[in-house]
PDB file of the backbone (N, CA, C, O) and the ligand in Angstrom, with CONECT records:
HET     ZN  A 101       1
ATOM      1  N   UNK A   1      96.829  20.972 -77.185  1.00  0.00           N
ATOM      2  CA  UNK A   1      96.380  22.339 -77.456  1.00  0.00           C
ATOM      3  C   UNK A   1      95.469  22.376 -78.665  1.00  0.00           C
ATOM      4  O   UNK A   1      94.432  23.038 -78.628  1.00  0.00           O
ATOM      5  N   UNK A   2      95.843  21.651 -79.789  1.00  0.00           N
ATOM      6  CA  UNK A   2      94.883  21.369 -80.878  1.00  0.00           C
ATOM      7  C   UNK A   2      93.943  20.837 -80.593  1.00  0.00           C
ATOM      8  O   UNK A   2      93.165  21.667 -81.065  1.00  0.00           O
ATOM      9  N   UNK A   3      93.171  19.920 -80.092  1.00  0.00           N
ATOM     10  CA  UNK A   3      92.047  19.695 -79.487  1.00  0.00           C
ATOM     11  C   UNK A   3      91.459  20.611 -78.807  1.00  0.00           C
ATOM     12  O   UNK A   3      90.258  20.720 -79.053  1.00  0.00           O
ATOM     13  N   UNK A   4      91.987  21.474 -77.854  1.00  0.00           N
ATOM     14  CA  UNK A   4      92.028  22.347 -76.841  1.00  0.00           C
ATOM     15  C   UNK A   4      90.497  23.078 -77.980  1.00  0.00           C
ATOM     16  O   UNK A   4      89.268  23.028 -77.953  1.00  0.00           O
ATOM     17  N   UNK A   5      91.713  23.777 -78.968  1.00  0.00           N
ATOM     18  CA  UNK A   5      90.790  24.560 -80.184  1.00  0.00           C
ATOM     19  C   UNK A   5      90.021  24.002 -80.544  1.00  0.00           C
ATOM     20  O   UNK A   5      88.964  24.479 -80.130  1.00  0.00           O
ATOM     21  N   UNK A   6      89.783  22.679 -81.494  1.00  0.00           N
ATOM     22  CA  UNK A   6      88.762  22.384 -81.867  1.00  0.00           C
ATOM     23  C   UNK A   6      87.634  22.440 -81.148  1.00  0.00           C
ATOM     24  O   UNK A   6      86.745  23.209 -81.512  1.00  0.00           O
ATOM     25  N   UNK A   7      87.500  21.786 -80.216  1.00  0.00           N
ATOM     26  CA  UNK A   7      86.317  21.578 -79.107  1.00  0.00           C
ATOM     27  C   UNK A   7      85.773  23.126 -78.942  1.00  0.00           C
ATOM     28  O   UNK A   7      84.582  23.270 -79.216  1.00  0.00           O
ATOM     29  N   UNK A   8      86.475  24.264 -78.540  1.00  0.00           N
ATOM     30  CA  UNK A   8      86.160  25.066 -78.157  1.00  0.00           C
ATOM     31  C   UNK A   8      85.754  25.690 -79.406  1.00  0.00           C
ATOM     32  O   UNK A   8      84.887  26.493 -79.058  1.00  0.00           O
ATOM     33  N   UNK A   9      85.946  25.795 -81.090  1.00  0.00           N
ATOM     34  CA  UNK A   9      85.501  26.130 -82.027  1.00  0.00           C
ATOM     35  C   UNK A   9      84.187  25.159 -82.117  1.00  0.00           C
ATOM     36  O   UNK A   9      83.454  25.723 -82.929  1.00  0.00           O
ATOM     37  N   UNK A  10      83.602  24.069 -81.703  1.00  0.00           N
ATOM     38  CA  UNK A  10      82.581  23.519 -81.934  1.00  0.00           C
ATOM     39  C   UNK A  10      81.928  23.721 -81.223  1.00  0.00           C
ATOM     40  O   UNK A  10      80.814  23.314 -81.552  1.00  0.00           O
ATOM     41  N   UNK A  11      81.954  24.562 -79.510  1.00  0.00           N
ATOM     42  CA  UNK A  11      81.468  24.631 -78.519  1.00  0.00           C
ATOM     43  C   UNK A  11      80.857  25.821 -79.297  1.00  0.00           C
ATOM     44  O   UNK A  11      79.671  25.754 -79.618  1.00  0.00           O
ATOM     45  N   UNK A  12      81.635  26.962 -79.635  1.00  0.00           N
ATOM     46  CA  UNK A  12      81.372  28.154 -79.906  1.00  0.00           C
ATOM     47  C   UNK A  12      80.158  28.023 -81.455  1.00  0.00           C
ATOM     48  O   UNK A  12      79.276  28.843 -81.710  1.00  0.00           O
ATOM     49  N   UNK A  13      80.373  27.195 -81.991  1.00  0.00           N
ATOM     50  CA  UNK A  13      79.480  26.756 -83.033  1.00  0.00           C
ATOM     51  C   UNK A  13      78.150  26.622 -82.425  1.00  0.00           C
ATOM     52  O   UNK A  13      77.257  27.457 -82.281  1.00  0.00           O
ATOM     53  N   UNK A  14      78.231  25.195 -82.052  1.00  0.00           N
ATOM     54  CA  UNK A  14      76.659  25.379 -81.230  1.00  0.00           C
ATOM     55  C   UNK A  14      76.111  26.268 -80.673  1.00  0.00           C
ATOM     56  O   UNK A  14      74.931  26.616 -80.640  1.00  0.00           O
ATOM     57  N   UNK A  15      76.950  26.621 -80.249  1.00  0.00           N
ATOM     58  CA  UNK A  15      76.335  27.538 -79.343  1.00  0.00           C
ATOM     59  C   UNK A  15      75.562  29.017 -79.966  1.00  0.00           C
ATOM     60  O   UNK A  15      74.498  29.504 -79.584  1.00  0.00           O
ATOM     61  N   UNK A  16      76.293  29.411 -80.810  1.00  0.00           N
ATOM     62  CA  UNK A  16      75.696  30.263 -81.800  1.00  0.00           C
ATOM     63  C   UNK A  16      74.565  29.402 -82.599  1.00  0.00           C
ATOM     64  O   UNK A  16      73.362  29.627 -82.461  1.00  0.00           O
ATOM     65  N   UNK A  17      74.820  28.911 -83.011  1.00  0.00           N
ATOM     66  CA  UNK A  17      73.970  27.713 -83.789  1.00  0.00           C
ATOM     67  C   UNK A  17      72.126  27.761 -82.519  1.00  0.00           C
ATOM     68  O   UNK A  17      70.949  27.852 -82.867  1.00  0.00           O
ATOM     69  N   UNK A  18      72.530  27.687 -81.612  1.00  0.00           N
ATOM     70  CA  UNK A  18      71.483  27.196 -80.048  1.00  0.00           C
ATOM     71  C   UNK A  18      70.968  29.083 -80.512  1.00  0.00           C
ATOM     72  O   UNK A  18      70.121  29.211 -81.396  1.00  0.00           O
ATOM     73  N   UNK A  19      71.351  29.915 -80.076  1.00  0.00           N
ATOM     74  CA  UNK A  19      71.287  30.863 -80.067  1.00  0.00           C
ATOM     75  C   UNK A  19      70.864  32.115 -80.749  1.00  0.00           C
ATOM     76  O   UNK A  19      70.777  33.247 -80.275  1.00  0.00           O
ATOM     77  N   UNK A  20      70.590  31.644 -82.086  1.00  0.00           N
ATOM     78  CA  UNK A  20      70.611  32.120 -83.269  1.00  0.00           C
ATOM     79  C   UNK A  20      69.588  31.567 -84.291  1.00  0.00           C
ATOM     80  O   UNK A  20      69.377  31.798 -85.482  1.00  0.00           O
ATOM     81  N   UNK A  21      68.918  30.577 -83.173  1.00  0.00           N
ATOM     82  CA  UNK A  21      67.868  29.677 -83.910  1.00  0.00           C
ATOM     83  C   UNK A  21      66.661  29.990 -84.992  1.00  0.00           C
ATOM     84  O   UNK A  21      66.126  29.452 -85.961  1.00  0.00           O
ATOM     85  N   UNK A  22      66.527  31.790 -83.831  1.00  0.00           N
ATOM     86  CA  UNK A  22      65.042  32.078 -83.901  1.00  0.00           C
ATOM     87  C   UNK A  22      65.347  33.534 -84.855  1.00  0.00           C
ATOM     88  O   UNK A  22      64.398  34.296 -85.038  1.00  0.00           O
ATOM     89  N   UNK A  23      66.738  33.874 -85.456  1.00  0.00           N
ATOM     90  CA  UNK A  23      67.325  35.226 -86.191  1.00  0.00           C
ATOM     91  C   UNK A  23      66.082  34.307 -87.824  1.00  0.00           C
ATOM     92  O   UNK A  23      65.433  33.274 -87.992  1.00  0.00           O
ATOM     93  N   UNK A  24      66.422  35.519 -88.567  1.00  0.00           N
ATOM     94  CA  UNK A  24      65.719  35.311 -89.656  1.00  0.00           C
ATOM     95  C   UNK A  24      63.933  35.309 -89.644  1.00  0.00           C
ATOM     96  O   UNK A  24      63.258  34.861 -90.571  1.00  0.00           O
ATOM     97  N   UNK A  25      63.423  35.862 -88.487  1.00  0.00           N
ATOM     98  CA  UNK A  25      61.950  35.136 -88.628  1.00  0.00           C
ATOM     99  C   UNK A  25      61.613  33.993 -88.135  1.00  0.00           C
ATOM    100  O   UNK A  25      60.481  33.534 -88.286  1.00  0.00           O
ATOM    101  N   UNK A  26      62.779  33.249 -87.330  1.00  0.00           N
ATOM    102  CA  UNK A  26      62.302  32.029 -87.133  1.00  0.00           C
ATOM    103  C   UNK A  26      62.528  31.145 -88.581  1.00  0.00           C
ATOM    104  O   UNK A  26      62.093  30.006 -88.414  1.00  0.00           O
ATOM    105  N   UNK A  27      62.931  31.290 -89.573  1.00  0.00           N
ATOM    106  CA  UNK A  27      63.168  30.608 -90.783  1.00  0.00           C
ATOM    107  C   UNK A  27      64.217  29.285 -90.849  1.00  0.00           C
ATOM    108  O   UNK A  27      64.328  28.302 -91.582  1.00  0.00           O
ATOM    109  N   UNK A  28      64.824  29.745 -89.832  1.00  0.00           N
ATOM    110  CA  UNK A  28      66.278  29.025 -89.821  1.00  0.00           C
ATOM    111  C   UNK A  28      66.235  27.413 -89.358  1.00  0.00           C
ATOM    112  O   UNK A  28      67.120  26.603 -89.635  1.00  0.00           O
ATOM    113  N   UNK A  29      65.125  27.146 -88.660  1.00  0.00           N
ATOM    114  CA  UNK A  29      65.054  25.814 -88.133  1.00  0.00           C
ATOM    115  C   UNK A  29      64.233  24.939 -88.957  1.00  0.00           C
ATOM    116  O   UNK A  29      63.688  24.002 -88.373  1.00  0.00           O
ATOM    117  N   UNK A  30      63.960  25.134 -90.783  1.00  0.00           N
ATOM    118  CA  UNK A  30      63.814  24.845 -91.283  1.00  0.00           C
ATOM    119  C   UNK A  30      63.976  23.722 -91.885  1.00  0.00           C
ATOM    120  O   UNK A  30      63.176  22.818 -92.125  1.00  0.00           O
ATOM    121  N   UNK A  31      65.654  23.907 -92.231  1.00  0.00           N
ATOM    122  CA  UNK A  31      66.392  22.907 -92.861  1.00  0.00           C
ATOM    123  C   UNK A  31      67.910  23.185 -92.204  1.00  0.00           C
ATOM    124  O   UNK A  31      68.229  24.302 -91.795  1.00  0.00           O
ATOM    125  N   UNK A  32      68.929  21.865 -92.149  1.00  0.00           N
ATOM    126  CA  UNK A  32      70.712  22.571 -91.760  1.00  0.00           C
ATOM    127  C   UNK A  32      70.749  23.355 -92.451  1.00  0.00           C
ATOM    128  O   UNK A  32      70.590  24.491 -92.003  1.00  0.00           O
ATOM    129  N   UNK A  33      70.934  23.208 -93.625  1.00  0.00           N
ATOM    130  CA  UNK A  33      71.301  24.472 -94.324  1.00  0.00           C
ATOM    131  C   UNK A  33      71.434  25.468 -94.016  1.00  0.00           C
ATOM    132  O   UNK A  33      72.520  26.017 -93.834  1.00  0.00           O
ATOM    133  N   UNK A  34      69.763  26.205 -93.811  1.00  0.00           N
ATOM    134  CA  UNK A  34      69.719  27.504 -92.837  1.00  0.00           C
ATOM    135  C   UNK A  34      70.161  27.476 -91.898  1.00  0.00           C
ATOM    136  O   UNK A  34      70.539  28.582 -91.512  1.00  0.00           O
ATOM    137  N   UNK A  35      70.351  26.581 -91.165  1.00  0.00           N
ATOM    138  CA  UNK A  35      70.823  26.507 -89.973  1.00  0.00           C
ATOM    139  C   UNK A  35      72.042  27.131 -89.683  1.00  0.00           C
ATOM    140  O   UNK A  35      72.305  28.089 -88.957  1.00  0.00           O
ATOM    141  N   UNK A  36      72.934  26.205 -90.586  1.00  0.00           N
ATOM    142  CA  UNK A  36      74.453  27.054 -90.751  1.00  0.00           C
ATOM    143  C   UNK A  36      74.284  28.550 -91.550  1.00  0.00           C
ATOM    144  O   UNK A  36      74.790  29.638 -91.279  1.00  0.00           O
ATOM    145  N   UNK A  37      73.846  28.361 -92.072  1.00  0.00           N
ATOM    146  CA  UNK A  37      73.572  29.900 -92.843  1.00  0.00           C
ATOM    147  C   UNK A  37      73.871  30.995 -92.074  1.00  0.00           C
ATOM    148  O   UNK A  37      74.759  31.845 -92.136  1.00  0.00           O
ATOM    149  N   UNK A  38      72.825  30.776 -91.240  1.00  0.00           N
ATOM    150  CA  UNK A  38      72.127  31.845 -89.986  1.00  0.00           C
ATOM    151  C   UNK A  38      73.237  31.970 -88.726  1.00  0.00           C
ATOM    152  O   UNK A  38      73.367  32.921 -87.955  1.00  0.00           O
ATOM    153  N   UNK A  39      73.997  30.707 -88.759  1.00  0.00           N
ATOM    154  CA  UNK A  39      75.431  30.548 -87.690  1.00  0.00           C
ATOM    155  C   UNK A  39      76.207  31.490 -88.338  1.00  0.00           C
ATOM    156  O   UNK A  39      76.501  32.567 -87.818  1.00  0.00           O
ATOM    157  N   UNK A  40      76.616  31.093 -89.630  1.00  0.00           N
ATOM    158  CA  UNK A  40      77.638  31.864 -90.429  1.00  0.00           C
ATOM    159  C   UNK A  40      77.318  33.091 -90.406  1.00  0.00           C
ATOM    160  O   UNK A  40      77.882  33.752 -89.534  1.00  0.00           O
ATOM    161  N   UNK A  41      76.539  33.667 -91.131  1.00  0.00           N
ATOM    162  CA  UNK A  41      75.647  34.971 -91.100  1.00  0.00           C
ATOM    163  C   UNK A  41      74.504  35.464 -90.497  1.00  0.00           C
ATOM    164  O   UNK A  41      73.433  35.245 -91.062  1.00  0.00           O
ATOM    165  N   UNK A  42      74.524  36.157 -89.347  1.00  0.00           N
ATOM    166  CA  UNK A  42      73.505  36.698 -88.382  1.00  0.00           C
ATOM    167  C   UNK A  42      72.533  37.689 -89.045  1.00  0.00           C
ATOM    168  O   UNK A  42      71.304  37.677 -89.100  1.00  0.00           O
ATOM    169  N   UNK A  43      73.383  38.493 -89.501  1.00  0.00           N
ATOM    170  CA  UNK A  43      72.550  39.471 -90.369  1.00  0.00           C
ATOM    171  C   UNK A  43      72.959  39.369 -91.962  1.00  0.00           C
ATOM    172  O   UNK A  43      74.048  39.620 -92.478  1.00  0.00           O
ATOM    173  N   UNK A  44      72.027  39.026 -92.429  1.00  0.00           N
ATOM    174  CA  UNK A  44      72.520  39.194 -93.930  1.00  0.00           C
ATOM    175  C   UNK A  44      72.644  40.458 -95.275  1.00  0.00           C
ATOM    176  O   UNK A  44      73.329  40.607 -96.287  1.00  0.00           O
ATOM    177  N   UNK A  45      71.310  41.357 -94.418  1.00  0.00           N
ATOM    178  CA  UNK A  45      71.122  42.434 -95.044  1.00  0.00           C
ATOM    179  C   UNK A  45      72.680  43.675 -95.233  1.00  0.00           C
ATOM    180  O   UNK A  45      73.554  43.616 -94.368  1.00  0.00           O
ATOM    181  N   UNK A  46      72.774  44.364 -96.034  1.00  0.00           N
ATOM    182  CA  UNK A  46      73.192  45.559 -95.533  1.00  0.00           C
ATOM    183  C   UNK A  46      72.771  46.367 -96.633  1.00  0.00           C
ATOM    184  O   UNK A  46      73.497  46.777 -97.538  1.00  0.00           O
ATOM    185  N   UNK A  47      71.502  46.574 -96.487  1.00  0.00           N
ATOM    186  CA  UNK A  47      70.466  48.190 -96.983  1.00  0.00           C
ATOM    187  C   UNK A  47      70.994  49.193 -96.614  1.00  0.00           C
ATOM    188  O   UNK A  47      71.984  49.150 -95.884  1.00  0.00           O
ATOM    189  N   UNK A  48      70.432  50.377 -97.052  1.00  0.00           N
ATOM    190  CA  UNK A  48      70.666  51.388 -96.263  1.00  0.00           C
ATOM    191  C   UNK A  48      70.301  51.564 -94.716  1.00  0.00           C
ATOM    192  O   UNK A  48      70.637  52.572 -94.094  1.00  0.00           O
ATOM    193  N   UNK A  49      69.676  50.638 -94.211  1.00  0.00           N
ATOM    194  CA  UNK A  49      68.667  51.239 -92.911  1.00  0.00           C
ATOM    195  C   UNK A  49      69.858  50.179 -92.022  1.00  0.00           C
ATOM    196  O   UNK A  49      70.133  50.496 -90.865  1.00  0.00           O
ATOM    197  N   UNK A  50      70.326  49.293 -92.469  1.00  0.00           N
ATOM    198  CA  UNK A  50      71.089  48.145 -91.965  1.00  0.00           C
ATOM    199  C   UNK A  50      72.502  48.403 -91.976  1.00  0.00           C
ATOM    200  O   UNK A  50      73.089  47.967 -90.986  1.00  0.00           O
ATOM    201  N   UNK A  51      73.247  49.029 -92.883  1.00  0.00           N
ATOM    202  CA  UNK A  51      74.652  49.157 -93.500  1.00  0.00           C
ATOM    203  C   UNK A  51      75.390  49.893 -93.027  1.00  0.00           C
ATOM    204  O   UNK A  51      74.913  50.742 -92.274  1.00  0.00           O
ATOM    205  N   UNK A  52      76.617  49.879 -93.227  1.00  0.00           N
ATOM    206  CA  UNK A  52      77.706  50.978 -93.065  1.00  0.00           C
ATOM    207  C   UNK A  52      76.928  52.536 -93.348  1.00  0.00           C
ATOM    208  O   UNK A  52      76.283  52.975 -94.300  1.00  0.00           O
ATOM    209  N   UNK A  53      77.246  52.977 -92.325  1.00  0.00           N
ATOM    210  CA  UNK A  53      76.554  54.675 -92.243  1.00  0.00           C
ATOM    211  C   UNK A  53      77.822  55.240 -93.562  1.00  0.00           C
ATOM    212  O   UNK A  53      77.487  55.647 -94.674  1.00  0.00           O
ATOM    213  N   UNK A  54      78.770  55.164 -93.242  1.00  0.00           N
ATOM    214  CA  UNK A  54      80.016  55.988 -94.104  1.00  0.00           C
ATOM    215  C   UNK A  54      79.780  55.389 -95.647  1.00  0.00           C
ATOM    216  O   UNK A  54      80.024  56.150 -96.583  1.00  0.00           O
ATOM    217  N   UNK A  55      79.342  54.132 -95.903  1.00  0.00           N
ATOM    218  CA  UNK A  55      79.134  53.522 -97.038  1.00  0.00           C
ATOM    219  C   UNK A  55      77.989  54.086 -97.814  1.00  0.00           C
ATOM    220  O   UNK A  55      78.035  54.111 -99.044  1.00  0.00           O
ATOM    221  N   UNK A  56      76.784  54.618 -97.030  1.00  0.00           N
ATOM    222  CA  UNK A  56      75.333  54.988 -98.041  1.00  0.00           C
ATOM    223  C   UNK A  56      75.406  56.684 -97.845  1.00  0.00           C
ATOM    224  O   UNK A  56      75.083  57.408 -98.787  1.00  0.00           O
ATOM    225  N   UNK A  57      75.851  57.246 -96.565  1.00  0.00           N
ATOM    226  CA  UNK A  57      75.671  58.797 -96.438  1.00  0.00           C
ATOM    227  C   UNK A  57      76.862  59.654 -96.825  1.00  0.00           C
ATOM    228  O   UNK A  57      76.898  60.868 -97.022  1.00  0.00           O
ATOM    229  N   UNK A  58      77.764  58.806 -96.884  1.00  0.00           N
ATOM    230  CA  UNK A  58      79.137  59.321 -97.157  1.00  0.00           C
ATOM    231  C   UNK A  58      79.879  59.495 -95.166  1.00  0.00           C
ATOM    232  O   UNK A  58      79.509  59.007 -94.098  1.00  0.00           O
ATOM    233  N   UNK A  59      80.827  60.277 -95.494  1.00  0.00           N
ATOM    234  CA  UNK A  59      81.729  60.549 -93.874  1.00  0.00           C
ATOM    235  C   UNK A  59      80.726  61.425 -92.912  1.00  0.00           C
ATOM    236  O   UNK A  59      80.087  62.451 -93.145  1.00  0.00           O
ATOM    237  N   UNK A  60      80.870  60.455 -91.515  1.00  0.00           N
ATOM    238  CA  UNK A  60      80.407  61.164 -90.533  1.00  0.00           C
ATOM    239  C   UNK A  60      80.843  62.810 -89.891  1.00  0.00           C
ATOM    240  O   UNK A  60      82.014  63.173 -90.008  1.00  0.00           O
ATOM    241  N   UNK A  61      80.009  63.558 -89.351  1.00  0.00           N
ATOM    242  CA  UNK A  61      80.126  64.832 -89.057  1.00  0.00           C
ATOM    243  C   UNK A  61      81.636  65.048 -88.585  1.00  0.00           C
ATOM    244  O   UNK A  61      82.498  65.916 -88.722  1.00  0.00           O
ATOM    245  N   UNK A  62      81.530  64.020 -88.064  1.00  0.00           N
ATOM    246  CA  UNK A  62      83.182  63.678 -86.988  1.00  0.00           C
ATOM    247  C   UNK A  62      84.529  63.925 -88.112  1.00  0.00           C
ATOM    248  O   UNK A  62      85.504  64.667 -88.233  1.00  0.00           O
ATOM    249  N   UNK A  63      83.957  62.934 -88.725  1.00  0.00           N
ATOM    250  CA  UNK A  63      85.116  63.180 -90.463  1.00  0.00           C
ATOM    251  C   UNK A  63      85.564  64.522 -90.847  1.00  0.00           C
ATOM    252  O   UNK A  63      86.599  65.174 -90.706  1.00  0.00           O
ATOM    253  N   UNK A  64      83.910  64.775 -91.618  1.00  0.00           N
ATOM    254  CA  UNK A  64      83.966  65.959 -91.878  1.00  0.00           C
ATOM    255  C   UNK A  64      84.733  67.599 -90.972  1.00  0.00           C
ATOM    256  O   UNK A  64      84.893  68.707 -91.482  1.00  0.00           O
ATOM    257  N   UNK A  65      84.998  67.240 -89.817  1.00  0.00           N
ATOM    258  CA  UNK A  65      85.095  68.343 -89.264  1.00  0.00           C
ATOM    259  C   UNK A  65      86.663  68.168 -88.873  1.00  0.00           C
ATOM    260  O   UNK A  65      87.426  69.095 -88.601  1.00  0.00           O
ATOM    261  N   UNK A  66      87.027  66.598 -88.906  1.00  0.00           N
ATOM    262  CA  UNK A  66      88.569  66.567 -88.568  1.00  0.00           C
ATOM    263  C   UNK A  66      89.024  66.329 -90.269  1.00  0.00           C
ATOM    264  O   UNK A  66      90.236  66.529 -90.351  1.00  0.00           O
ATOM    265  N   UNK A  67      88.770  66.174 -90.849  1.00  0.00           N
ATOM    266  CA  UNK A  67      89.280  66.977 -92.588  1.00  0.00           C
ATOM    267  C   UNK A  67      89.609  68.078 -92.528  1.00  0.00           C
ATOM    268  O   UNK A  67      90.782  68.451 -92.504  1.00  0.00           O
ATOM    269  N   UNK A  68      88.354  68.988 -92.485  1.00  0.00           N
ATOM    270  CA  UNK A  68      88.699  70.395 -92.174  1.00  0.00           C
ATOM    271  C   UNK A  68      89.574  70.896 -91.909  1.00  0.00           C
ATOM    272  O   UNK A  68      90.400  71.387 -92.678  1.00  0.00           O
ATOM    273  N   UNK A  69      89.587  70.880 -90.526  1.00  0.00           N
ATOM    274  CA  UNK A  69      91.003  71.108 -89.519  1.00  0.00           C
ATOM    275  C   UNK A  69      91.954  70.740 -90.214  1.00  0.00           C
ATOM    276  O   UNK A  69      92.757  71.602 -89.858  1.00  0.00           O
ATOM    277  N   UNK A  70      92.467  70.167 -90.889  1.00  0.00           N
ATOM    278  CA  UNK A  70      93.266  69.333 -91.326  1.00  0.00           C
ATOM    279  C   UNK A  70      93.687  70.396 -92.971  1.00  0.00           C
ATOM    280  O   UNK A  70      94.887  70.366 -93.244  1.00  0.00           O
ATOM    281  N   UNK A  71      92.962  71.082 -93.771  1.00  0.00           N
ATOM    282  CA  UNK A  71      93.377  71.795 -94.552  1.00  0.00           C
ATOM    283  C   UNK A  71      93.988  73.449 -94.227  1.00  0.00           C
ATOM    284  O   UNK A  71      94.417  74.141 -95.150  1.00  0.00           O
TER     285      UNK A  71
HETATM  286 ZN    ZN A 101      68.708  45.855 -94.106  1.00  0.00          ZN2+
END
């Protein structure tokens, strides 16, 4: 069963790794480094335009309106 996992955690590696080649701009096939980088982390940003909506605008309308109710 331990093998079972490994293999299938290295399958799943590459495979993201295969897949994920061309994220960044195409930057990633640079060096390993990036390589894993870009496996590990797909998106690296989280800006406002990128990020948690509840994190930069505060609570969604949805929130806001089941708060409400709620006082
Ligand atoms: Zn961003």
């Amino acid at each position: 069963m331990k093998t079972i996992k490994r293999a299938l955690r290295r399958h799943d590696r590459a495979r993201l790794r295969k897949n994920r080649r061309h994220y960044w701009g195409g930057n990633a096939n640079e060096c390993a480094a990036k390589q894993g980088m870009v496996t590990e982390t797909p998106h690296p940003c989280s800006c406002w335009l990128c990020g948690n909506q509840r994190k930069h605008f505060g609570a969604t309308v949805q929130e806001q309106r089941a708060f409400q109710e709620k006082l």
